[in-house]
C-alpha positions as CSV (number, residue, x, y, z in Angstrom):
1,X,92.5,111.9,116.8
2,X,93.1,115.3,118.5
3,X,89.7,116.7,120.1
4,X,89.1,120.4,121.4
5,X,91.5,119.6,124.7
6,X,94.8,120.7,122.8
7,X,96.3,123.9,124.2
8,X,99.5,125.4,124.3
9,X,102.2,123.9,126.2
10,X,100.6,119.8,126.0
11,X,103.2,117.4,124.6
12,X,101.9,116.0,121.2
13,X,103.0,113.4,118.8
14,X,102.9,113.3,114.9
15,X,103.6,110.1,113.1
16,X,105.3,110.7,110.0
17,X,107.0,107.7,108.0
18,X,110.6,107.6,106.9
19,X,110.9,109.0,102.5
20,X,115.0,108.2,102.3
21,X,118.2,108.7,104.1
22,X,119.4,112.3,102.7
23,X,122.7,111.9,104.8
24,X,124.1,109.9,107.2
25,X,122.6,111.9,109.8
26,X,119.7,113.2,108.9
27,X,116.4,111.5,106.5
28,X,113.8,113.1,105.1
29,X,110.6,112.3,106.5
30,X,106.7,113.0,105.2
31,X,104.4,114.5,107.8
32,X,100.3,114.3,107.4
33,X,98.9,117.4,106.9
34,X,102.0,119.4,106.5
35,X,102.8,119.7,102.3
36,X,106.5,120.9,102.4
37,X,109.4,118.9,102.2
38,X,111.0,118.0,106.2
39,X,113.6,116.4,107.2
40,X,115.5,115.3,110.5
41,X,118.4,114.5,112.4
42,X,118.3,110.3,112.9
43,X,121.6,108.4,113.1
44,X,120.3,105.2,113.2
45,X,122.1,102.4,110.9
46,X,118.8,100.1,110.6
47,X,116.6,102.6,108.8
48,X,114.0,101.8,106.0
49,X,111.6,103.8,103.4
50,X,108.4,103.4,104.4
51,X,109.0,102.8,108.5
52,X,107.0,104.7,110.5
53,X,108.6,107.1,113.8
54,X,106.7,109.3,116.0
55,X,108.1,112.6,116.2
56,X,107.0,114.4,119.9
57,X,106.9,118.0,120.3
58,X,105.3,121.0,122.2
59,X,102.3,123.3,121.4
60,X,103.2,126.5,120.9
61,X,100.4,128.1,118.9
62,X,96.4,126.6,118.9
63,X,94.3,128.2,116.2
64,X,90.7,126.8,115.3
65,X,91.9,123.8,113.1
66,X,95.6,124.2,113.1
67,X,98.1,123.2,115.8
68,X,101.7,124.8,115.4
69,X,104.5,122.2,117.5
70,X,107.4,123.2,118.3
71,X,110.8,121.4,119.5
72,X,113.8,119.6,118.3
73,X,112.7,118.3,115.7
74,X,109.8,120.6,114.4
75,X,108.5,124.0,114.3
76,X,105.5,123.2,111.9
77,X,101.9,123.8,111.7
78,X,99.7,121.4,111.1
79,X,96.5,120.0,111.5
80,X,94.7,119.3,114.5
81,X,93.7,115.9,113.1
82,X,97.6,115.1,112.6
83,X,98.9,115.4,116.0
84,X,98.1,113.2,119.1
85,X,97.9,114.4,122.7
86,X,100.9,112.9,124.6
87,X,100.5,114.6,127.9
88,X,98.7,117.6,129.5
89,X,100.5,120.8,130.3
90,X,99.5,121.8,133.8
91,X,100.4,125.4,135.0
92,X,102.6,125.7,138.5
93,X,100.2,126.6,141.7
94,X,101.0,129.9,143.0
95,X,101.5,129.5,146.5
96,X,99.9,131.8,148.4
97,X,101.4,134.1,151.4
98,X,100.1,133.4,154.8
């Protein structure tokens, strides 16, 4: 899935599927790659075990085989092979004094 073009700052998705509903806010969720349990804040009524939701998050860590995403949802680290490149961070142009 993820290929060498993964670097801190791009926008990446994980799709974990739904385990249960822990409370009526939050479910607990199973991640690929990432062995610990996890859950999230999801108030939706129409929920099942065994749906699929894609979970988005930023890169803030790139090691050689592990990504670490962070965001509203996450601050895990998984593998690179788990996550999928949503978009591209780009770095602001300095502008330059004439």
């Amino acid at each position: 899935m993820a290929t060498g073009s993964i670097k801190v700052g791009d926008t990446v998705a994980i799709t974990a599927t739904i385990r249960k509903r822990v409370t009526e806010d939050r479910v607990a969720v199973l991640i690929p790659s990432y062995h610990q349990p996890h859950s999230i804040v999801d108030t939706t009524l129409n929920i099942s075990s065994g749906q699929k939701i894609e979970l988005t998050g930023e890169v803030v860590r790139v090691d050689e085989d592990t990504v670490t995403v962070g965001g509203q949802y996450l601050g895990i680290t998984l593998k690179r092979s788990a996550v999928r490149l949503v978009a591209s961070h780009v770095a602001p142009k300095r502008k330059t004094s004439t």
